[in-house]
N, CA, C and O atoms as a CHARMM CRD file, in Angstrom:
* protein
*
  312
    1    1 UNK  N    -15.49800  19.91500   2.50300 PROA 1      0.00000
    2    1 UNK  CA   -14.47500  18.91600   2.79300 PROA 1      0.00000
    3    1 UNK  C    -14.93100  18.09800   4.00500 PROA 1      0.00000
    4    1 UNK  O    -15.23400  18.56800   5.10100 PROA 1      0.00000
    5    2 UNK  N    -14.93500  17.04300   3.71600 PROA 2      0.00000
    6    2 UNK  CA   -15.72600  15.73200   5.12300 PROA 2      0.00000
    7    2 UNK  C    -13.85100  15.79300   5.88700 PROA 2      0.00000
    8    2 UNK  O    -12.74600  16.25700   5.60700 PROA 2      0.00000
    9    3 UNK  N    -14.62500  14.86500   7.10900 PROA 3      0.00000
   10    3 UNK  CA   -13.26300  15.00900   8.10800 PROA 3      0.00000
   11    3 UNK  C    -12.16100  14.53100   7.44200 PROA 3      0.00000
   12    3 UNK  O    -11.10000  15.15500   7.44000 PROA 3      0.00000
   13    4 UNK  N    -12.33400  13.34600   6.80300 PROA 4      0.00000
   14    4 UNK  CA   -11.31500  12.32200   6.44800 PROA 4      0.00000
   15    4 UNK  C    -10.38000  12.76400   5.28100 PROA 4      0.00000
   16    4 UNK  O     -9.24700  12.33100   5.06700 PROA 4      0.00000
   17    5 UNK  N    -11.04400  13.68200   4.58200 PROA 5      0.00000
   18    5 UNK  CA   -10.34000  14.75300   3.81700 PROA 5      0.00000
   19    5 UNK  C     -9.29100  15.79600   4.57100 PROA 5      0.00000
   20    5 UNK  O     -8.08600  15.88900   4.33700 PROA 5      0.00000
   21    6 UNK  N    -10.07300  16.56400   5.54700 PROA 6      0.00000
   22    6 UNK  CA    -9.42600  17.71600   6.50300 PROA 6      0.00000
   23    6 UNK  C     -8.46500  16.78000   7.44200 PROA 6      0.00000
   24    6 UNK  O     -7.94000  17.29800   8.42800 PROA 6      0.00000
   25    7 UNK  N     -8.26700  15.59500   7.17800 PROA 7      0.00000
   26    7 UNK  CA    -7.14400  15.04200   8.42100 PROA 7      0.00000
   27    7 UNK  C     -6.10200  14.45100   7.40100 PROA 7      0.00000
   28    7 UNK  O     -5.31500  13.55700   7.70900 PROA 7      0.00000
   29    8 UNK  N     -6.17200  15.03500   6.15900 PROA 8      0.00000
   30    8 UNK  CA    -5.19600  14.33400   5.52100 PROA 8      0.00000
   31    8 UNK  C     -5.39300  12.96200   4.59000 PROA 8      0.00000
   32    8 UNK  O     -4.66900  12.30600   3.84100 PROA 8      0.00000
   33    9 UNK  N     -6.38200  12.91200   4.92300 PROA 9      0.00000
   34    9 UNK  CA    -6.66300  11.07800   4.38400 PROA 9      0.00000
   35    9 UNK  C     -6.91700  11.11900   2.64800 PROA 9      0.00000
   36    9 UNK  O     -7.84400  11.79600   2.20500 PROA 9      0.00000
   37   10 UNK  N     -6.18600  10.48700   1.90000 PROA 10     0.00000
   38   10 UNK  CA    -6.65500  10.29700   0.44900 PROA 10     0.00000
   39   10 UNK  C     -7.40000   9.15500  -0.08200 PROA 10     0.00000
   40   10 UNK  O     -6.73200   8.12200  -0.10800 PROA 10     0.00000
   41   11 UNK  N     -8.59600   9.05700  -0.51200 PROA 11     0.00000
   42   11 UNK  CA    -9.10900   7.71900  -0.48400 PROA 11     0.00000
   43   11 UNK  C     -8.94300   7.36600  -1.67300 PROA 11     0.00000
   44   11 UNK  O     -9.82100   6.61000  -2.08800 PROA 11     0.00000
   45   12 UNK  N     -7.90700   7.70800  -2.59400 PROA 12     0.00000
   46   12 UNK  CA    -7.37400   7.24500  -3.92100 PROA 12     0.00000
   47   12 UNK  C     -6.33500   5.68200  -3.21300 PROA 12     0.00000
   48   12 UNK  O     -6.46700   4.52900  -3.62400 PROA 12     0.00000
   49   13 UNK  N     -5.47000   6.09200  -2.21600 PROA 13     0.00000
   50   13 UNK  CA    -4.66900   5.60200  -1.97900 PROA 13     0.00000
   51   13 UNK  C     -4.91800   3.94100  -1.49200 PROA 13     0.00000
   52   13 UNK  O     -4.23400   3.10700  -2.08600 PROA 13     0.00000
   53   14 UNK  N     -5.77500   3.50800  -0.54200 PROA 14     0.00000
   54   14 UNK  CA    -6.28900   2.68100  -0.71000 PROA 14     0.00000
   55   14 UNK  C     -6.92400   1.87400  -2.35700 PROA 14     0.00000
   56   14 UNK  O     -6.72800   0.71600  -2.72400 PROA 14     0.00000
   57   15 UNK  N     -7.45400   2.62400  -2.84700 PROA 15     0.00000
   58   15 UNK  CA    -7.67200   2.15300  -4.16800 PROA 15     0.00000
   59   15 UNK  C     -6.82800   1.56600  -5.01400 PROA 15     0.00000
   60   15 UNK  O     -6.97700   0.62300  -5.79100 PROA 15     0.00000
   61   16 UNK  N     -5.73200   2.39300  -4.70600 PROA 16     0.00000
   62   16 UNK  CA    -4.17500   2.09900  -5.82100 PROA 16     0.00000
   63   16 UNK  C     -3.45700   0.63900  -5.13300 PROA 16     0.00000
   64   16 UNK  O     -2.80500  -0.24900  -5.68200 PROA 16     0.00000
   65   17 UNK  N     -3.83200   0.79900  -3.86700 PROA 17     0.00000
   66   17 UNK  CA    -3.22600  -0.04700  -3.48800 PROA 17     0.00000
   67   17 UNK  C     -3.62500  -2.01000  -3.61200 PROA 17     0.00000
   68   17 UNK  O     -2.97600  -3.03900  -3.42100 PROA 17     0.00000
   69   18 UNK  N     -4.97300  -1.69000  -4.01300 PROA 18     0.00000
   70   18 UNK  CA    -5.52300  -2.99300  -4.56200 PROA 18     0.00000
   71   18 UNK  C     -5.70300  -2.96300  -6.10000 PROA 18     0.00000
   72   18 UNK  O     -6.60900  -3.67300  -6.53400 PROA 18     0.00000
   73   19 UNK  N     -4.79500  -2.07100  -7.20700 PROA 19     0.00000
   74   19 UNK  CA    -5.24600  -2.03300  -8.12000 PROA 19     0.00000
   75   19 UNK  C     -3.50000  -2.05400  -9.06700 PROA 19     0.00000
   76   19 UNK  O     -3.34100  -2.46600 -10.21600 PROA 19     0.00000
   77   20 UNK  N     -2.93400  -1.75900  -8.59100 PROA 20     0.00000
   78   20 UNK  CA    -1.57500  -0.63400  -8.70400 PROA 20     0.00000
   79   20 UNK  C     -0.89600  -2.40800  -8.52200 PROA 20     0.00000
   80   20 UNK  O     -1.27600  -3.28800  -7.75000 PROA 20     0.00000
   81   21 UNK  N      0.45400  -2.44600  -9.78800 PROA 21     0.00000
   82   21 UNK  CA     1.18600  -3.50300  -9.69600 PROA 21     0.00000
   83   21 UNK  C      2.60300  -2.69700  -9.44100 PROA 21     0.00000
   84   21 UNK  O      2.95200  -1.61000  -9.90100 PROA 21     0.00000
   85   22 UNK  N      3.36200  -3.67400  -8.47500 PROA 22     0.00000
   86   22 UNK  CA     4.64100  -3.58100  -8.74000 PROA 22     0.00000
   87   22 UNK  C      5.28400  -3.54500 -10.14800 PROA 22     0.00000
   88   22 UNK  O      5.16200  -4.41100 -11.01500 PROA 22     0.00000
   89   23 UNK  N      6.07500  -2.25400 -10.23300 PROA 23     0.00000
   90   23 UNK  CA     6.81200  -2.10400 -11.33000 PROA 23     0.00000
   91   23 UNK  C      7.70700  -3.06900 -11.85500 PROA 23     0.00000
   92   23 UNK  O      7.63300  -3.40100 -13.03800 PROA 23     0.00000
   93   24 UNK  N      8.64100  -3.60300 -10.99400 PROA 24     0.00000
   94   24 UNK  CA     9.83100  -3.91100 -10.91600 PROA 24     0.00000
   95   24 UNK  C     10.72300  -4.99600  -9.91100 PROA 24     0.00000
   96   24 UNK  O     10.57600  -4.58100  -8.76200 PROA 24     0.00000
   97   25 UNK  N     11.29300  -5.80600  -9.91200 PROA 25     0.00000
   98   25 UNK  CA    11.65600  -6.59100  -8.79600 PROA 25     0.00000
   99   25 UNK  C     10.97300  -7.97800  -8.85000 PROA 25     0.00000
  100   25 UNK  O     10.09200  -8.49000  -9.54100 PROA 25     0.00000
  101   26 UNK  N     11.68800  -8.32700  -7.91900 PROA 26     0.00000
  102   26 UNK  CA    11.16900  -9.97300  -7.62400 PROA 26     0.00000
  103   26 UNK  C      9.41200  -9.98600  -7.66200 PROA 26     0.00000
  104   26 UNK  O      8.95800 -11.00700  -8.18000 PROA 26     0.00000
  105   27 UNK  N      8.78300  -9.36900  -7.36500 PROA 27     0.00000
  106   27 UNK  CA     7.17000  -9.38800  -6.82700 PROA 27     0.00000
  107   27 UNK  C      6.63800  -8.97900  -7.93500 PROA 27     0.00000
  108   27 UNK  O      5.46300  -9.22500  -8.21000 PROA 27     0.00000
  109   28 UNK  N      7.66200  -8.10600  -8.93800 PROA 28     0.00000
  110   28 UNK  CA     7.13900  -7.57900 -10.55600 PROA 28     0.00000
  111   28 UNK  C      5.91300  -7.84500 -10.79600 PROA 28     0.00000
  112   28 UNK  O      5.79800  -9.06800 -10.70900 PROA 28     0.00000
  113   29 UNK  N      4.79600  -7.30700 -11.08700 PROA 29     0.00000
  114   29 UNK  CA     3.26500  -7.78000 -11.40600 PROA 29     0.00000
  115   29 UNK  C      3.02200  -7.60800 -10.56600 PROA 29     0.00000
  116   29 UNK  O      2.37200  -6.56300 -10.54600 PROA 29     0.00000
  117   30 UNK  N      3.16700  -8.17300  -9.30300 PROA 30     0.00000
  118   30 UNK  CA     2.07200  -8.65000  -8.19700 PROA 30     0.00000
  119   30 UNK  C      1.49500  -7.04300  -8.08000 PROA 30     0.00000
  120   30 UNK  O      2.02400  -5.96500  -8.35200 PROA 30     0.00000
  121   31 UNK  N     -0.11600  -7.48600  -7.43600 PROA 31     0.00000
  122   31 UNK  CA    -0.55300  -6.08200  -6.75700 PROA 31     0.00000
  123   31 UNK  C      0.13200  -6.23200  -5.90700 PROA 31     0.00000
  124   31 UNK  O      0.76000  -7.26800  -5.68700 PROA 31     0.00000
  125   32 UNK  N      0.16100  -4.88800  -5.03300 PROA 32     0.00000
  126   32 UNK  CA     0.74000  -4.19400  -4.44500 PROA 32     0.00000
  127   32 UNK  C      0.65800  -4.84500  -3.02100 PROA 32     0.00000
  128   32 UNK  O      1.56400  -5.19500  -2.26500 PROA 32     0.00000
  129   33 UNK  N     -1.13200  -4.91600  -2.84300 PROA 33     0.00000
  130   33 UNK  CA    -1.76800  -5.20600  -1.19300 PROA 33     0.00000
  131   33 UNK  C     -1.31800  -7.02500  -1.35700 PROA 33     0.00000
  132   33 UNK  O     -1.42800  -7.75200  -0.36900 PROA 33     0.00000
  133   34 UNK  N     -0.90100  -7.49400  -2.48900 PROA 34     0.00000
  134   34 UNK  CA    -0.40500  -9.38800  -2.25300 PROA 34     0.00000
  135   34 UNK  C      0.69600  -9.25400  -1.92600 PROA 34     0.00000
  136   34 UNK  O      1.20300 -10.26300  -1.43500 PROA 34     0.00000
  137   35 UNK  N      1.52300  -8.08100  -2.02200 PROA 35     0.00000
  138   35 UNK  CA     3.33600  -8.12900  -1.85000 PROA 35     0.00000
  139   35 UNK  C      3.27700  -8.68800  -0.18000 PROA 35     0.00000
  140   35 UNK  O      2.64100  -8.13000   0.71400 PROA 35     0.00000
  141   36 UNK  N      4.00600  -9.77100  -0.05200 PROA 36     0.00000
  142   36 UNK  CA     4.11400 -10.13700   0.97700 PROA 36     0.00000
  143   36 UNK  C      5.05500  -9.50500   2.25400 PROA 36     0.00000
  144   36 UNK  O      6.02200  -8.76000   2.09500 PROA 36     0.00000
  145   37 UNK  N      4.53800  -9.98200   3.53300 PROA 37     0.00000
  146   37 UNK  CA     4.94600  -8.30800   5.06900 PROA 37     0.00000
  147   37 UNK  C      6.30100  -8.57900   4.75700 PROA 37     0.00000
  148   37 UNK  O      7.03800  -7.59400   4.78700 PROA 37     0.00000
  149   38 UNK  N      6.93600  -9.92300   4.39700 PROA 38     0.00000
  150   38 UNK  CA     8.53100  -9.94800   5.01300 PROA 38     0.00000
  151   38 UNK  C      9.47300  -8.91300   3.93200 PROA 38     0.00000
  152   38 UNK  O     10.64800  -8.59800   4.11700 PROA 38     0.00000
  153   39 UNK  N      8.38500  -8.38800   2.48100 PROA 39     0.00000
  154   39 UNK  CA     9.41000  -7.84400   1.66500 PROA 39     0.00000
  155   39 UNK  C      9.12600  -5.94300   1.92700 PROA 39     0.00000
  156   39 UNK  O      9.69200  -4.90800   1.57500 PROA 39     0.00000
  157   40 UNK  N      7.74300  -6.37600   2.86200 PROA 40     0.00000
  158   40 UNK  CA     7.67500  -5.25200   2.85700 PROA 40     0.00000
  159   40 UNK  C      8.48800  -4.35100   4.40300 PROA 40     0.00000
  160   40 UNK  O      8.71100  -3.15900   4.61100 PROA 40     0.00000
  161   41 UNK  N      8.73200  -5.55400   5.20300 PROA 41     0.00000
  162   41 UNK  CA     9.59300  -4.87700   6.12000 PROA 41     0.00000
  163   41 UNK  C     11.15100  -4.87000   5.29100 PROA 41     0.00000
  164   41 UNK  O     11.67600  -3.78000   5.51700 PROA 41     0.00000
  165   42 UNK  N     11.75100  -5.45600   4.69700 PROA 42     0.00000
  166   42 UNK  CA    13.01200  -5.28000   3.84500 PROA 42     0.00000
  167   42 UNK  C     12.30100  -4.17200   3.50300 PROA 42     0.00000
  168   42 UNK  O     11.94400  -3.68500   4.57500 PROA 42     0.00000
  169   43 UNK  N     11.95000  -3.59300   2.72900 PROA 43     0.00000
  170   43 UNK  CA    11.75400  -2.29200   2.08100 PROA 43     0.00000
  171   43 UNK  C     12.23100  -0.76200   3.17600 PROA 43     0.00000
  172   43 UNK  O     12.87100   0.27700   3.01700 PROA 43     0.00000
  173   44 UNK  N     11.30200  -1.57600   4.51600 PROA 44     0.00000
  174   44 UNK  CA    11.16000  -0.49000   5.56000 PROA 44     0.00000
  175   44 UNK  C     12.42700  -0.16900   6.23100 PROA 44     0.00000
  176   44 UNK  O     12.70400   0.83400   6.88800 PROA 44     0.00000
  177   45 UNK  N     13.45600  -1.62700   5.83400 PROA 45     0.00000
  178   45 UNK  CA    14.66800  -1.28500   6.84500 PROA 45     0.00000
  179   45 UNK  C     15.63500  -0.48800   5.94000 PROA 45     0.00000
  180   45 UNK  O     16.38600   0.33600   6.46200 PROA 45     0.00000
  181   46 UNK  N     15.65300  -0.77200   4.14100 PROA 46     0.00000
  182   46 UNK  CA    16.53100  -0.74100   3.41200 PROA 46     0.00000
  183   46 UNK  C     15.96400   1.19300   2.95500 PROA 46     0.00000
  184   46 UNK  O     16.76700   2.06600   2.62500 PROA 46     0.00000
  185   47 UNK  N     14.62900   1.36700   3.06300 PROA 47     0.00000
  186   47 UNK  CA    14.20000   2.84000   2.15800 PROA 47     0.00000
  187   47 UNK  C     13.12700   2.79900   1.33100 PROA 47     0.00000
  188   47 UNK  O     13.33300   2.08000   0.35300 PROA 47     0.00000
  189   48 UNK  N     12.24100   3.22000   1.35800 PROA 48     0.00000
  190   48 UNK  CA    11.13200   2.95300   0.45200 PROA 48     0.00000
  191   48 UNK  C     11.76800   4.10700  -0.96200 PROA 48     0.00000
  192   48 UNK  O     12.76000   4.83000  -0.86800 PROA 48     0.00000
  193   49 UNK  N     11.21700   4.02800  -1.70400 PROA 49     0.00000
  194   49 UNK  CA    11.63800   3.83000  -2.90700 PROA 49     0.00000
  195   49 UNK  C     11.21100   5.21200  -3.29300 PROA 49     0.00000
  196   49 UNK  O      9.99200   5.13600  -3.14100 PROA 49     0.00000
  197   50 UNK  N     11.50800   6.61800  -3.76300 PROA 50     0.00000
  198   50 UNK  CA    11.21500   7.95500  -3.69200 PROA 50     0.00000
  199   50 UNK  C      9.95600   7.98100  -4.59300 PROA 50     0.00000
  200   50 UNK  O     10.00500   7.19000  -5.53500 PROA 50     0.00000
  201   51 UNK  N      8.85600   8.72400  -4.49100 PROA 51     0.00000
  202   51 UNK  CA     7.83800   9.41900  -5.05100 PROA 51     0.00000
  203   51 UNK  C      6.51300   8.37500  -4.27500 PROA 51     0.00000
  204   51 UNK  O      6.59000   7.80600  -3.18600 PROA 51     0.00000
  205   52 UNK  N      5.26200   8.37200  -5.31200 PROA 52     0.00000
  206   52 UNK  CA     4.59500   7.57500  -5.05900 PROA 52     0.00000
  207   52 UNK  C      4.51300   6.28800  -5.02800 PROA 52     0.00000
  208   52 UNK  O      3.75400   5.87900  -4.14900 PROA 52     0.00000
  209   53 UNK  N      5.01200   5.49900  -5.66000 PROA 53     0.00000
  210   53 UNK  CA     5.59000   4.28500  -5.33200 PROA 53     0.00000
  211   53 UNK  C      5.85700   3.96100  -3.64300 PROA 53     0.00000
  212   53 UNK  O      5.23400   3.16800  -2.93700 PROA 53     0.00000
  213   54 UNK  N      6.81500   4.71300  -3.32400 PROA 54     0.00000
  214   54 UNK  CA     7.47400   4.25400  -1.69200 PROA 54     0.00000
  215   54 UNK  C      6.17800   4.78100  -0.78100 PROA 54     0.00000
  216   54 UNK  O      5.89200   4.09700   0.20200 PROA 54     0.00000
  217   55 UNK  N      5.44600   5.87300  -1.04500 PROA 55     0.00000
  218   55 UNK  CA     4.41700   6.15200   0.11000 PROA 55     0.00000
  219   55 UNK  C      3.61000   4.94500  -0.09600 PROA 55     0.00000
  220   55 UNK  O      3.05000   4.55100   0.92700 PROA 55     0.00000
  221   56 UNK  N      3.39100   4.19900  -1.24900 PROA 56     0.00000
  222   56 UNK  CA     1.86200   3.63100  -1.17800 PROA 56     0.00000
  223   56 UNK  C      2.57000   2.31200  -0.34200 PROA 56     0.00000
  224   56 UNK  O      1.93500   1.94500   0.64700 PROA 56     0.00000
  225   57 UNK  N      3.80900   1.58200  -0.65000 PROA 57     0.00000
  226   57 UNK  CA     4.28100   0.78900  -0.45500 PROA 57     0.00000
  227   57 UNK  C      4.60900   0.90800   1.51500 PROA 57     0.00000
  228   57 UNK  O      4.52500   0.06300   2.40600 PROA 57     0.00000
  229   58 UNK  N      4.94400   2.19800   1.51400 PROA 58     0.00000
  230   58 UNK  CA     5.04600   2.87400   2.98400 PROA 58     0.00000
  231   58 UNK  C      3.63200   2.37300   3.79800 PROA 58     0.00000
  232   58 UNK  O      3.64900   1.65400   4.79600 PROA 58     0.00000
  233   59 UNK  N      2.51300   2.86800   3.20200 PROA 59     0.00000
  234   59 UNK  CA     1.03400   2.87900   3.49600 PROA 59     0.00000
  235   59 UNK  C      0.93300   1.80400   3.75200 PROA 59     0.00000
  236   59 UNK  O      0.56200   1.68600   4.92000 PROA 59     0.00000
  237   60 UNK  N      1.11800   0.58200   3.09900 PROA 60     0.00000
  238   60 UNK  CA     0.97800  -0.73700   2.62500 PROA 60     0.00000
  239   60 UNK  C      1.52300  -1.45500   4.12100 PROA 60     0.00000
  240   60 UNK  O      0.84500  -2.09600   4.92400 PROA 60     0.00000
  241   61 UNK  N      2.78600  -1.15700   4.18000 PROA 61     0.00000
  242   61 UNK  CA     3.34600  -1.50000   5.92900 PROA 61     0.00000
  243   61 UNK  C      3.01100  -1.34400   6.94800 PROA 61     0.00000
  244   61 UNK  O      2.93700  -2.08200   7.93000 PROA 61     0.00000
  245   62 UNK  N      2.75500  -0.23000   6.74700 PROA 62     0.00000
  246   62 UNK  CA     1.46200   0.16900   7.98800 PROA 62     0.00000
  247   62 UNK  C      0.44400  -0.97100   8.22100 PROA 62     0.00000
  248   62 UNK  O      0.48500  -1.75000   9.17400 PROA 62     0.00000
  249   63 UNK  N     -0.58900  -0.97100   7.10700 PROA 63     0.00000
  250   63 UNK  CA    -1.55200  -1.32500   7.18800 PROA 63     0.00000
  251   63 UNK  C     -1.53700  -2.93800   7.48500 PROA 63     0.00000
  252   63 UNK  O     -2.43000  -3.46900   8.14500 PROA 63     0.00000
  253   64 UNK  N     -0.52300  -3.60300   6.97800 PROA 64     0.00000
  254   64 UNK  CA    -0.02600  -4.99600   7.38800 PROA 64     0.00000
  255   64 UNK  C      0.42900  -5.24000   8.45800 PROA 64     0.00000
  256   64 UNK  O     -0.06700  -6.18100   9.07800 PROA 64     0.00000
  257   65 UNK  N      1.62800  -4.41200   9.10200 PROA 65     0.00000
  258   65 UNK  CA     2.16700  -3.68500  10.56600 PROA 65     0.00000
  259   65 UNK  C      0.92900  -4.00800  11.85500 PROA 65     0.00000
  260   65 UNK  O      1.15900  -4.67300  12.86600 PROA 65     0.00000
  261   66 UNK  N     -0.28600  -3.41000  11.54100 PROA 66     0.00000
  262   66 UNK  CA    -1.38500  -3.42900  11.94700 PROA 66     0.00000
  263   66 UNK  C     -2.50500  -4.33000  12.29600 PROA 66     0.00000
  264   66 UNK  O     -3.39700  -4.29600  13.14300 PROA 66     0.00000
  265   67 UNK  N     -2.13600  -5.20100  11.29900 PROA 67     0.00000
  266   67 UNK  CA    -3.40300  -6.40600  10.91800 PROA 67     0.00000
  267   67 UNK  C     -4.26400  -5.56600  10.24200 PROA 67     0.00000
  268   67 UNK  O     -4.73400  -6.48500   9.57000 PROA 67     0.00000
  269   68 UNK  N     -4.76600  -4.76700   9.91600 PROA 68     0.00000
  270   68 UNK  CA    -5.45100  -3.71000   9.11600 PROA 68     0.00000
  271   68 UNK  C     -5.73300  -4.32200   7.80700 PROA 68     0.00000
  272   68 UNK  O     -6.50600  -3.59200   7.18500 PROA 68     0.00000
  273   69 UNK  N     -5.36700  -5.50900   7.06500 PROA 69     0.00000
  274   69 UNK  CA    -5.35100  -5.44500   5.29300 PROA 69     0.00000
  275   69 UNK  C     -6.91300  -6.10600   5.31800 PROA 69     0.00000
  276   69 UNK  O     -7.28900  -5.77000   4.19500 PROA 69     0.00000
  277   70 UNK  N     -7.82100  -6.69500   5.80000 PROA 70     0.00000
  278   70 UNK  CA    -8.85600  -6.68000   6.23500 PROA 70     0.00000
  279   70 UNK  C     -9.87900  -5.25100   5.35400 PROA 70     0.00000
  280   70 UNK  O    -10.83600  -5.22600   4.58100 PROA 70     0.00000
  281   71 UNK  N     -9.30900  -4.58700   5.78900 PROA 71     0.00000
  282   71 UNK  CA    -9.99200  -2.55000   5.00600 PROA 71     0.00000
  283   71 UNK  C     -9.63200  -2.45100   3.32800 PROA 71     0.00000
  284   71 UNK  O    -10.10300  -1.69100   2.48200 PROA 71     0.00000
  285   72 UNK  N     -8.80200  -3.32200   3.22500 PROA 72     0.00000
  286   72 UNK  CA    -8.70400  -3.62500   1.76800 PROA 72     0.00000
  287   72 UNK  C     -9.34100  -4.55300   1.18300 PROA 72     0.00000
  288   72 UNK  O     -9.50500  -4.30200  -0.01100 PROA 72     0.00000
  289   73 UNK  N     -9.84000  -5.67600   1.57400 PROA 73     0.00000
  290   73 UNK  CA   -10.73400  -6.77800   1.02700 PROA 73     0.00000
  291   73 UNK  C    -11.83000  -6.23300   0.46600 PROA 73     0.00000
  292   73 UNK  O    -11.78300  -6.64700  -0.69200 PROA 73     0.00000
  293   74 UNK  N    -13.06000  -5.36400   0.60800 PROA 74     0.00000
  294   74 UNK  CA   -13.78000  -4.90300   0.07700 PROA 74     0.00000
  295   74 UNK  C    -13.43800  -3.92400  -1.23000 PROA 74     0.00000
  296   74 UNK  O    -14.23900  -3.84100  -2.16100 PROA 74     0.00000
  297   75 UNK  N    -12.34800  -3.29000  -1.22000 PROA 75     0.00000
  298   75 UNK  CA   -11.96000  -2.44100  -2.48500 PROA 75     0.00000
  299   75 UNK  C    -11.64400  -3.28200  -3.68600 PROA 75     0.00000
  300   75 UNK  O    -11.60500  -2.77700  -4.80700 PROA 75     0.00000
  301   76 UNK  N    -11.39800  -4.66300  -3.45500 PROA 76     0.00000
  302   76 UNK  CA   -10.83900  -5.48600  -4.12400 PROA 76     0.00000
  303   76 UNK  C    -11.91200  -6.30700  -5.17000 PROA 76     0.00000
  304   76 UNK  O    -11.66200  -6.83100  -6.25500 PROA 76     0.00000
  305   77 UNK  N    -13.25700  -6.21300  -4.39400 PROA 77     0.00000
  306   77 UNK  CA   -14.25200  -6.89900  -5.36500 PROA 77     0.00000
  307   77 UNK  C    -14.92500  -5.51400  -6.36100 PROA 77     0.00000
  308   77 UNK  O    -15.70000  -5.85000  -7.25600 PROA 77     0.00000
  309   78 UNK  N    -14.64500  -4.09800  -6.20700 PROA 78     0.00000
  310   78 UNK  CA   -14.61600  -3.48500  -7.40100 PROA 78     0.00000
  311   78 UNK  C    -14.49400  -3.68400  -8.62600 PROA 78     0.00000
  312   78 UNK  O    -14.53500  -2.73800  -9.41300 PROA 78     0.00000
């Protein structure tokens, strides 16, 4: 197990997140990493949404939160 494994880190999750469409809702289709910050802070104030869906979408805030979506541009030309 490399560190990034032993600290918790899933490197699926990033993946899903440039690959993975919204189910449902106004953004319906869109990938996930185009959902724009202002719906994704509504999400953050209102509840992210139970199972995997709300973590990746959770993840997703962060990483925008951050300036971070930059670490996603390369997964994207896959």
């Amino acid at each position: 197990m490399d560190d990034l494994s032993a600290a918790g880190f899933n490197p699926q999750i990033p993946q899903e997140l440039v690959t993975m469409r919204m189910p449902y809702g106004k953004y319906k289709d869109r990938i996930l990493c185009d959902l724009p910050e202002p719906y994704l802070v509504w999400y953050e104030q209102k509840g992210f949404p139970p199972g995997k869906l709300g973590a990746l979408l959770g993840t997703l805030y962060e990483i925008k939160l951050n300036g971070l979506e930059y670490l996603l541009k390369p997964l994207r030309k896959r």
